[in-house]
C-alpha positions as CSV (number, residue, x, y, z in Angstrom):
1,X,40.9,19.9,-25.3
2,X,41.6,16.3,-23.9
3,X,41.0,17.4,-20.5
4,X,38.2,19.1,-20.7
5,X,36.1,15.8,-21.7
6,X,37.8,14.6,-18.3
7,X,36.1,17.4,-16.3
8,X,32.9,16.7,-18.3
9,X,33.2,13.2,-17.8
10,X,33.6,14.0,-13.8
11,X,30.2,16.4,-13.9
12,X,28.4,13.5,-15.6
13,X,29.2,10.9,-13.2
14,X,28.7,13.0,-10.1
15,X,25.0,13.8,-12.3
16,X,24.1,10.1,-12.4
17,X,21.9,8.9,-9.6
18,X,23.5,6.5,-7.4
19,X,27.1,7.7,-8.2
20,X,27.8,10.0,-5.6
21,X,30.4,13.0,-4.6
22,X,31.9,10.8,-2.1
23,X,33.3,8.3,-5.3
24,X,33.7,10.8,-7.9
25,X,35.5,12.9,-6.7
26,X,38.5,10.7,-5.1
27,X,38.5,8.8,-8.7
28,X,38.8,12.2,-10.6
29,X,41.9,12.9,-8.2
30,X,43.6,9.8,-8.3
31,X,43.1,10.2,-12.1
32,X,45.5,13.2,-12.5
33,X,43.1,16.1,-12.9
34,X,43.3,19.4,-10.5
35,X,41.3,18.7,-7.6
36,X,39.5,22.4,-7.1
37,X,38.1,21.8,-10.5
38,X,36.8,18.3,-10.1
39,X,35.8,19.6,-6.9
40,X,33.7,22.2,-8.4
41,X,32.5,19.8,-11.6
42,X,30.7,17.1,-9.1
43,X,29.7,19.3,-6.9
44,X,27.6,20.7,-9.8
45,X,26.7,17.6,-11.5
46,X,25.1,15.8,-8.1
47,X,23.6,19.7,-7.1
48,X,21.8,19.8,-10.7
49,X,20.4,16.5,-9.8
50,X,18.9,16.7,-6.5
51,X,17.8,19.7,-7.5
52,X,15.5,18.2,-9.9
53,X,14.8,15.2,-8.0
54,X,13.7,18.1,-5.0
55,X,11.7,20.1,-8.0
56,X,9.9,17.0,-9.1
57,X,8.6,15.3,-5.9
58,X,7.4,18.9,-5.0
59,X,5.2,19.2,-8.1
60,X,4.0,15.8,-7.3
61,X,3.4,16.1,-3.8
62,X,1.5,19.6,-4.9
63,X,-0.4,17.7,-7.7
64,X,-1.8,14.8,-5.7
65,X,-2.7,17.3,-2.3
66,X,-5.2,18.8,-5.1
67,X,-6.5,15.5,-6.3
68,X,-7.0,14.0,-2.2
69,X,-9.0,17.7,-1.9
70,X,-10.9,17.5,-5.1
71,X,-12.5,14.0,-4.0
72,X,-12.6,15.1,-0.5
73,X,-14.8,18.1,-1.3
74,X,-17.0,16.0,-4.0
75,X,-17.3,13.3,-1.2
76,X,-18.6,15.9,0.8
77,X,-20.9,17.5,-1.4
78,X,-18.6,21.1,-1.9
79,X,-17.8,22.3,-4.6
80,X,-14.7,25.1,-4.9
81,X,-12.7,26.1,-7.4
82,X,-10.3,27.9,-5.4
83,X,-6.6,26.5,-4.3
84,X,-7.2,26.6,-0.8
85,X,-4.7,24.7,1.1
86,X,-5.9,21.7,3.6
87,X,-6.4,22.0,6.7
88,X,-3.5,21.0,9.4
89,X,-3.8,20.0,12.8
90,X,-2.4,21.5,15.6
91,X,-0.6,17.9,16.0
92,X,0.8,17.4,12.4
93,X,2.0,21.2,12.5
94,X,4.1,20.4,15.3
95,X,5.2,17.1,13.9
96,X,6.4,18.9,10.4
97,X,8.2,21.4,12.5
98,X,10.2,19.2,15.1
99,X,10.8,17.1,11.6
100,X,12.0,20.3,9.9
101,X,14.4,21.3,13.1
102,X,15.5,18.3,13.6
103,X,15.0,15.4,11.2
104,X,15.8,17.0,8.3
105,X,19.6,18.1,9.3
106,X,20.6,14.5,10.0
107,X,19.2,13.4,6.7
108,X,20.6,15.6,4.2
109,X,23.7,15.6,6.4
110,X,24.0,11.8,6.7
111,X,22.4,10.9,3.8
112,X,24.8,10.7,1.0
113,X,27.6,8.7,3.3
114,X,24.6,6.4,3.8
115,X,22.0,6.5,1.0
116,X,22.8,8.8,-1.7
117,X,21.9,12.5,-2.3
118,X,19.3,11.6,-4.1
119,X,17.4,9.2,-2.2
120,X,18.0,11.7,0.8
121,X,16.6,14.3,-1.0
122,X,13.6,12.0,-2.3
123,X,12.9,10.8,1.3
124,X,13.3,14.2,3.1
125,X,11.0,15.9,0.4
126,X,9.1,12.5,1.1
127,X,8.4,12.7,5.1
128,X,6.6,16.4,4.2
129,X,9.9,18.9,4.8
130,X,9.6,22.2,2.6
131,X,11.3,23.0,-0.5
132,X,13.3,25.5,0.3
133,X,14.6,23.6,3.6
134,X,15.2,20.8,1.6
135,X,17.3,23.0,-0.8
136,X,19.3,24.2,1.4
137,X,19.9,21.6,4.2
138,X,21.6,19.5,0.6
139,X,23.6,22.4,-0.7
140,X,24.8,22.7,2.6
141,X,25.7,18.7,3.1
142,X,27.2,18.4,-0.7
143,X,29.2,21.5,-0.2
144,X,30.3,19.3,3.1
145,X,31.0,15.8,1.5
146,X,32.8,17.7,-1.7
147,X,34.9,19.6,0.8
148,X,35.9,16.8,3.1
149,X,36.7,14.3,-0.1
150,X,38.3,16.4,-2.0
151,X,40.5,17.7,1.1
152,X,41.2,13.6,2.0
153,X,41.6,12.7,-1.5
154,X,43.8,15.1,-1.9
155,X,46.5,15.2,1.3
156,X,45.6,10.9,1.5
157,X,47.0,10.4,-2.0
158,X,50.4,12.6,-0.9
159,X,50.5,9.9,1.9
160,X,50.9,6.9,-0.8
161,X,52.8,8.7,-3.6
162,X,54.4,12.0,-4.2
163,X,52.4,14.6,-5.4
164,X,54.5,16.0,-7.6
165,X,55.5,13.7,-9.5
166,X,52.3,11.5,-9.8
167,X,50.4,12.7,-12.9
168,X,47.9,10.0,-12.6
169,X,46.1,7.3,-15.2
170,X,44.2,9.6,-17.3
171,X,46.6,12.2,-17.5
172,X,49.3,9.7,-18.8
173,X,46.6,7.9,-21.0
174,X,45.7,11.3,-22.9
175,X,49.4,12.5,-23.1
176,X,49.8,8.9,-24.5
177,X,47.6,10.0,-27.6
């Protein structure tokens, strides 16, 4: 029952803004616990996360786009009550979409080695990328960063110590009890 508080423990860090896949991970290892489950544990934790942070910005962005074209219509004199979207430019359309090909790969991939997965979700749902790119580009970078750590965590640790014997802390700190 012991370990499964350890596994907990694991989602709830990778959950917590700030503390990313990249550290959780390798400390969950080192600990003693199996790395395919802390694997999986802060992948989900950090995933739940940005996937609220993503949700969020989106309602915001979507709230305040409806305020800007409320006073822009009442500046104007019009008066609508239907949900039309605003008007884009030829020029911003193109600017969303080369941002969308290309700007928004290097930020979600980048991003949590530099930043954090949920600033780099923040800023890429920030600069104007969709929802559902935004989704997906950062399910597809944390799947990335958990793979690579956990693989590196993993076959680095064998280089120090032997795997087979090394329990690690928290697993000789709860057989302790």
């Amino acid at each position: 029952m012991d370990i499964i508080w350890a596994y907990i423990m694991i989602f709830l860090l990778a959950a917590t803004p700030l503390l990313e896949i990249i550290g959780i991970v390798p400390l969950g290892i080192v600990s003693g616990l199996s790395p395919i489950p802390v694997a999986l544990a802060a992948f989900l934790g950090n995933l739940i996360t940005v996937l609220f942070v993503i949700f969020l910005v989106d309602k915001v962005k979507g709230y305040l786009l409806k305020r800007k074209k409320k006073k822009q219509m009442a500046a104007e004199g019009i008066v609508s009550s239907s949900n039309e979207e605003v008007i884009e430019t030829k020029r911003s359309k193109r600017a969303n979409k080369l941002w969308n090909q290309y700007g928004l790969p290097g930020l979600t991939i980048i991003g949590p080695l530099i930043v954090g997965s949920h600033i780099a979700a923040f800023m890429s749902m920030s600069f104007g990328a969709k929802r559902k790119w935004v989704t997906g580009w950062m399910i597809a970078s944390l799947t990335l960063w958990t793979v690579i750590t956990t693989v590196a965590t993993y076959y680095g640790l064998g280089l120090f110590v032997s795997t087979d014997e090394y329990k690690g802390f928290l697993t000789d700190l709860i057989e302790k009890e």
